[in-house]
VODREN-564377 format. One record per residue (C-alpha): x negated, z, y negated; chain; residue number from 1. Coordinates in steps of 0.5 Angstrom, whole numbers, plus 500, padded with zeros to 3 digits. Each point is the difference from the previous one (the first is absolute). Example, Ala and Ser with C-alpha at 12.3 -4.5 7.8 and 13.67 -1.06 7.14 Angstrom:
BEGIN
<r X="475" Z="516" Y="509" chain="A" n="1"/>
<r X="498" Z="498" Y="493" chain="A" n="2"/>
# end
This chain:
BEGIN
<r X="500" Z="500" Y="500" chain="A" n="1"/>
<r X="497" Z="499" Y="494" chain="A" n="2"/>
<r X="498" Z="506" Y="495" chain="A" n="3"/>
<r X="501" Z="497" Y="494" chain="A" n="4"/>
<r X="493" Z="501" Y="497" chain="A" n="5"/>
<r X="496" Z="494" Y="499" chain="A" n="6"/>
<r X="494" Z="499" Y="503" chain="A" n="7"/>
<r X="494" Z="499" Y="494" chain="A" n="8"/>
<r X="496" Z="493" Y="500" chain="A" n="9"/>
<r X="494" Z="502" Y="505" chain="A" n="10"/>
<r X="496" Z="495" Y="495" chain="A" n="11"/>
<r X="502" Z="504" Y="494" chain="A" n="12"/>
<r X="499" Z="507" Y="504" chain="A" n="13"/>
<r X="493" Z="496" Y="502" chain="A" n="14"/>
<r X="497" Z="498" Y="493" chain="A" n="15"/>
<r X="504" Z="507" Y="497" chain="A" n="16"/>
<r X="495" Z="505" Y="504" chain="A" n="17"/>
<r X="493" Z="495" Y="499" chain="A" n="18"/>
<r X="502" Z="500" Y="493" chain="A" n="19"/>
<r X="499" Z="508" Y="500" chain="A" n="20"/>
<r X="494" Z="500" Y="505" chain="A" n="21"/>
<r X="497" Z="495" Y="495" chain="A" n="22"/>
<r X="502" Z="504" Y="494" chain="A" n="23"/>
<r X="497" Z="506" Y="503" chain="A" n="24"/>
<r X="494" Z="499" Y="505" chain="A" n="25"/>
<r X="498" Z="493" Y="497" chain="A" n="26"/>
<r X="499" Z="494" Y="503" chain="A" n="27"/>
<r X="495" Z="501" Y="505" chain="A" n="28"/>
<r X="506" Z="505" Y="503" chain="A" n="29"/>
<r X="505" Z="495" Y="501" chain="A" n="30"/>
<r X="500" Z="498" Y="507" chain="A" n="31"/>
<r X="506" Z="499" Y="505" chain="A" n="32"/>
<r X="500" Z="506" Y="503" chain="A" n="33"/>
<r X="500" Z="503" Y="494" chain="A" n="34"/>
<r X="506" Z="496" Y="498" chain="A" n="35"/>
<r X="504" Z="501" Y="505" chain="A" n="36"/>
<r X="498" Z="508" Y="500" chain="A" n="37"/>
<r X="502" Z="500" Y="493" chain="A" n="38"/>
<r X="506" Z="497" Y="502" chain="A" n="39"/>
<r X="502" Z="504" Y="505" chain="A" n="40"/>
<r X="501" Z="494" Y="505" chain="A" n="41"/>
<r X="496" Z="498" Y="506" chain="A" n="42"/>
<r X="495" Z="495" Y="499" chain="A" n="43"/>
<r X="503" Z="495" Y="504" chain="A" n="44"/>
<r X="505" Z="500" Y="494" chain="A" n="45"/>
<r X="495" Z="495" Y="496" chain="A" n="46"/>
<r X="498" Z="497" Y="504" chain="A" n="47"/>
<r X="506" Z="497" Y="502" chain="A" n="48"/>
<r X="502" Z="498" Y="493" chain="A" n="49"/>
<r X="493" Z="496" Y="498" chain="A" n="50"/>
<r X="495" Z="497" Y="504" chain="A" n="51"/>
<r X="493" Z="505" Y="498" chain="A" n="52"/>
<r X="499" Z="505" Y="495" chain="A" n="53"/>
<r X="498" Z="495" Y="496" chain="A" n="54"/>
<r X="506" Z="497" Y="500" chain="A" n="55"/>
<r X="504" Z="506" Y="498" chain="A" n="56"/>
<r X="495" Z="502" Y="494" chain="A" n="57"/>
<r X="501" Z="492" Y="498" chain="A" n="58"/>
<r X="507" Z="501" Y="500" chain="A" n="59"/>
<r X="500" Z="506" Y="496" chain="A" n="60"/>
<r X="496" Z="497" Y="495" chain="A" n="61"/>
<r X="504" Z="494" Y="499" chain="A" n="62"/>
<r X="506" Z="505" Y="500" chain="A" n="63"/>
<r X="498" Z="504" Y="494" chain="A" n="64"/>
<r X="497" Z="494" Y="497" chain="A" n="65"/>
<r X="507" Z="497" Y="500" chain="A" n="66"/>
<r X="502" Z="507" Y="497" chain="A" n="67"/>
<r X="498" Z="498" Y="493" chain="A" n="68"/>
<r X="505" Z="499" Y="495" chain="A" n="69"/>
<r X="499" Z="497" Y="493" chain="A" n="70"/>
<r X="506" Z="500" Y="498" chain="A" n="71"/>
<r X="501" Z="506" Y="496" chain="A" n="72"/>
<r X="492" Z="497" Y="498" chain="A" n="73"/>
<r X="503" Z="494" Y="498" chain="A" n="74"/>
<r X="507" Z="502" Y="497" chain="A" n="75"/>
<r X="495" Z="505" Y="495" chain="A" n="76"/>
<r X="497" Z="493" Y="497" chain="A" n="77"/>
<r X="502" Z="500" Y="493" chain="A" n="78"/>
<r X="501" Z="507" Y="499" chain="A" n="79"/>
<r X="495" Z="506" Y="498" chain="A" n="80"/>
<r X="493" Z="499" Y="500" chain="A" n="81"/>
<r X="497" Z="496" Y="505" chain="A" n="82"/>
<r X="495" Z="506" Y="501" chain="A" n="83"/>
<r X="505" Z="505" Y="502" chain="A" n="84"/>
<r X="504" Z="494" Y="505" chain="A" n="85"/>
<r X="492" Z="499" Y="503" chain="A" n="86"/>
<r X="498" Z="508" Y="501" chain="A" n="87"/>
<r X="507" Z="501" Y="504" chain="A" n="88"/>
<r X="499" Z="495" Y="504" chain="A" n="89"/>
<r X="493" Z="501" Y="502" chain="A" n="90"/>
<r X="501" Z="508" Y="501" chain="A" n="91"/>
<r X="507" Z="499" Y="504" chain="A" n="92"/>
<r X="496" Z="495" Y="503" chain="A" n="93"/>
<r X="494" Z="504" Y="503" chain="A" n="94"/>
<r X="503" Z="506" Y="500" chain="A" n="95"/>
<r X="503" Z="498" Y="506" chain="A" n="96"/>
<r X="497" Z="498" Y="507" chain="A" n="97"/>
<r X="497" Z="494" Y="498" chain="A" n="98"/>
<r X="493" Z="503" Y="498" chain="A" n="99"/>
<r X="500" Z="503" Y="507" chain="A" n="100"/>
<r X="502" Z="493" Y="503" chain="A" n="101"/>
<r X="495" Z="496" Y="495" chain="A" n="102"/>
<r X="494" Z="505" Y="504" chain="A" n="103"/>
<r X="503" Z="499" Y="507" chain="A" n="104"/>
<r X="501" Z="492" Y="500" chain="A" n="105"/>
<r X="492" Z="501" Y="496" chain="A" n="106"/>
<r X="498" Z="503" Y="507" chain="A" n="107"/>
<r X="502" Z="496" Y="505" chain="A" n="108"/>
<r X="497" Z="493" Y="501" chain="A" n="109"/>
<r X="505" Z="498" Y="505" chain="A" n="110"/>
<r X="506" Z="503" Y="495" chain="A" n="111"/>
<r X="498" Z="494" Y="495" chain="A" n="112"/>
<r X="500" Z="495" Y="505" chain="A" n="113"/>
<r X="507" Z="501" Y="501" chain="A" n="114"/>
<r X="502" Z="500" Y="494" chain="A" n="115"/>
<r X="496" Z="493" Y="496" chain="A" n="116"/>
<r X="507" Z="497" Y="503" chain="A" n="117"/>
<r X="504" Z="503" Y="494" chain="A" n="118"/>
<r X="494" Z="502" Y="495" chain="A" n="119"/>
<r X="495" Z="495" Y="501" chain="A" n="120"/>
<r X="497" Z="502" Y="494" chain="A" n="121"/>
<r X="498" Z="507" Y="498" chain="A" n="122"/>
<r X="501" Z="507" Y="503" chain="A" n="123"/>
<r X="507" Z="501" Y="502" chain="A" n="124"/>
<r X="504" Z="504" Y="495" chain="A" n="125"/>
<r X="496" Z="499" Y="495" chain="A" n="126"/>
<r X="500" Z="492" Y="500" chain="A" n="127"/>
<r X="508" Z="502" Y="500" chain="A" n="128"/>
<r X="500" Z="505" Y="495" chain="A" n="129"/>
<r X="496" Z="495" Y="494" chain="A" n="130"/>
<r X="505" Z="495" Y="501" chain="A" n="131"/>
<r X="506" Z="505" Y="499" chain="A" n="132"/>
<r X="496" Z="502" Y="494" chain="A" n="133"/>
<r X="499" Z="492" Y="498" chain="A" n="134"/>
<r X="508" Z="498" Y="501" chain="A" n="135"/>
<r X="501" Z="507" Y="494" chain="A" n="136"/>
<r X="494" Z="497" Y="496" chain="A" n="137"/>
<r X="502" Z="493" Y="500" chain="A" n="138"/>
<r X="508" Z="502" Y="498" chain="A" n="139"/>
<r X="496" Z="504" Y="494" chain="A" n="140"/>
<r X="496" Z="493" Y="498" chain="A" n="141"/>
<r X="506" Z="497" Y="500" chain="A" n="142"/>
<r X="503" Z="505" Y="495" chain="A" n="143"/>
<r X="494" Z="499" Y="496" chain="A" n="144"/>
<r X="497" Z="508" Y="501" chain="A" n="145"/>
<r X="494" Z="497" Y="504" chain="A" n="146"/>
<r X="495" Z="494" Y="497" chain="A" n="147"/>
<r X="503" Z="494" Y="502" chain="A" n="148"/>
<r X="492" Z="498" Y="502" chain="A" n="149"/>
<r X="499" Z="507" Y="505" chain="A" n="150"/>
<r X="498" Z="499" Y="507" chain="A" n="151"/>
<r X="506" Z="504" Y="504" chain="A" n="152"/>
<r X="497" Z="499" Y="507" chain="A" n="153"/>
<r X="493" Z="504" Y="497" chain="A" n="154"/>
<r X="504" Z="504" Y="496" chain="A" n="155"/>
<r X="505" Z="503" Y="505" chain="A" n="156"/>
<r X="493" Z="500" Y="505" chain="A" n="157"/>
<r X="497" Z="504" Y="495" chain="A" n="158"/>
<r X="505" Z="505" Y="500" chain="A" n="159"/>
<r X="500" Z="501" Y="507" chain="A" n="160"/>
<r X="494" Z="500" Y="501" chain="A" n="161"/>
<r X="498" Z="505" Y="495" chain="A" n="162"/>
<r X="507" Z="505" Y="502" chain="A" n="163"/>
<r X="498" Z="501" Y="507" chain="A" n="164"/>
<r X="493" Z="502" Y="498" chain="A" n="165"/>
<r X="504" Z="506" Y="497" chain="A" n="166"/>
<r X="503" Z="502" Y="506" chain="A" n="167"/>
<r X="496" Z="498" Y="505" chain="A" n="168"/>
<r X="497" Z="507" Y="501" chain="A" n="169"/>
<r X="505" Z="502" Y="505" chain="A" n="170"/>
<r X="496" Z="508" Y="500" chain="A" n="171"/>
<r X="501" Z="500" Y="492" chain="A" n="172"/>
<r X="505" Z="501" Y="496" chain="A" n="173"/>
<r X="505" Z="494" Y="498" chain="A" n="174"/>
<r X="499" Z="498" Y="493" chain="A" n="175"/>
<r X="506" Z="501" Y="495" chain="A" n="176"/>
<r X="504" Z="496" Y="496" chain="A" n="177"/>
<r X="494" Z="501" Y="494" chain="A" n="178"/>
<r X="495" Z="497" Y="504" chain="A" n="179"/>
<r X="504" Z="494" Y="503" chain="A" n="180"/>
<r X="502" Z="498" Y="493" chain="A" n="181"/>
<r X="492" Z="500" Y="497" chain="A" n="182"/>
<r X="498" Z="496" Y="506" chain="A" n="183"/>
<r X="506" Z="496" Y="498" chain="A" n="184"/>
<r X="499" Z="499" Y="492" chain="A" n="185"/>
<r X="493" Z="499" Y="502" chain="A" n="186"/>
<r X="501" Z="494" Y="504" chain="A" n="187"/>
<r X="507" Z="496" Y="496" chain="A" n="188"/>
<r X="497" Z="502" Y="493" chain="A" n="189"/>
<r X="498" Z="494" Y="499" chain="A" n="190"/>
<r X="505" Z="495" Y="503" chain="A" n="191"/>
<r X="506" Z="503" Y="496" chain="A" n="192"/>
<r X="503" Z="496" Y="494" chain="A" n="193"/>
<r X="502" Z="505" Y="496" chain="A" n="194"/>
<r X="497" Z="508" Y="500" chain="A" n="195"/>
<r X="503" Z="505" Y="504" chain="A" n="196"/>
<r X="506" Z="503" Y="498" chain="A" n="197"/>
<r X="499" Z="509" Y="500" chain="A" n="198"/>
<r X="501" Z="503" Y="506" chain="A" n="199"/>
<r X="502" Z="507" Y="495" chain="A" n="200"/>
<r X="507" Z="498" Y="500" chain="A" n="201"/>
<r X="507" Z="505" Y="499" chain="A" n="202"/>
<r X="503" Z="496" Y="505" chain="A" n="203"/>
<r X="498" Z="501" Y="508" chain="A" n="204"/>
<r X="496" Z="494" Y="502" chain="A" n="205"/>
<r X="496" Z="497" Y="507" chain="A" n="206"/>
<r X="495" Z="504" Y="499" chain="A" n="207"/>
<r X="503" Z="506" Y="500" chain="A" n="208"/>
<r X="502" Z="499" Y="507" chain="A" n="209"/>
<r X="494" Z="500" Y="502" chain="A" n="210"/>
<r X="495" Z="505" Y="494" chain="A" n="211"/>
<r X="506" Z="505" Y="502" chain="A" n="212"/>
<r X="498" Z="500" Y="509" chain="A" n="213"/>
<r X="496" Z="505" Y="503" chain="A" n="214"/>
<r X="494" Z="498" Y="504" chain="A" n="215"/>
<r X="501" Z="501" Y="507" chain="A" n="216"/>
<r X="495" Z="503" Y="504" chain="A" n="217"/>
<r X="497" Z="494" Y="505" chain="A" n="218"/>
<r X="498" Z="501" Y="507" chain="A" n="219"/>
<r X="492" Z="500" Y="502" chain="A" n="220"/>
# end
């Protein structure tokens, strides 16, 4: 008879408790049987969804790559100051697994080779993630706040690049919106067709959402 208790997607279960491995005991921890340990599943559970451990950490990757959205990013152009709309992005961006998975995928030579079918370029994650950031960038040049003459695709790497070395140290304290706002402000002051607007406003502005966050402690 059935239950009526709906039984969890064992992929999702799957990715949920490699996630927390690698959050916690980084990427040289994440094995099948700590997986599925993790879990709370045999270990025969995933290897009936996917064909190797590679397989599953491919799967993972490009399941959180297809995670990122630019909607909100993209709806924000023309409103506010760039600045801030980048500084969120970037922080909402890296505060989330994605260092972790960045790290992972840099560790495991066979893990890239499954992945140069979607991410033929680049490191996976972070290639995705300069293009979110290039399609808000392009939306801005349109509306004439960014210099018509910019390189986007230089721009949005930069951003990327120099974001991640922010949050790069998982044993260390993750930055604060201060921090990402100066790495922000240093790389796009130039591309800009006009100053940026005060962040000193009375009203509540993005980056308020992330100034006003309190650090969270992040795993050895």
């Amino acid at each position: 008879m059935p239950t009526g208790v709906a039984i969890r997607d064992p992929r999702e279960q799957l990715f949920n408790a490699a996630e927390r491995v690698l959050l916690r005991d980084g990427p040289s921890a994440l094995t099948s049987r700590a997986v599925t340990t993790e879990a709370g599943c045999a270990k025969g559970v995933l290897h009936r969804h996917f064909t190797d451990f590679d397989a599953f950490l491919a799967e993972l990757v490009r399941d959180r790559i297809a995670r990122l959205d630019a909607t909100a990013l993209l709806a924000s152009a023309g409103t506010g100051a760039v600045c801030d709309h980048l500084t969120v992005a970037l922080t909402d961006l890296f505060e989330s697994v994605a260092v972790a998975i960045v790290s992972l995928v840099i560790s495991r030579d066979e893990l890239r080779v499954r992945l140069r079918p979607t991410t033929p370029t680049g490191i996976p994650v972070l290639t995705e993630a300069a293009a979110m950031l290039g399609s808000y960038l392009a939306a801005e040049r349109e509306l004439g706040r960014i210099d018509a003459g910019c390189d986007l695709h230089v721009l949005a790497a930069t951003l990327i690049g120099a974001a991640h070395m922010l949050f790069a140290d998982r044993t260390g304290t993750p930055p604060d919106g201060t921090a990402v706002r100066r790495v922000v402000d240093s790389v796009i002051v130039g591309a800009l067709s006009t100053p940026p607007p005060s962040t000193a406003l009375s009203r509540r502005t993005p980056m308020d959402r992330v100034g006003n966050r309190k650090a969270r402690p992040v795993a050895d």
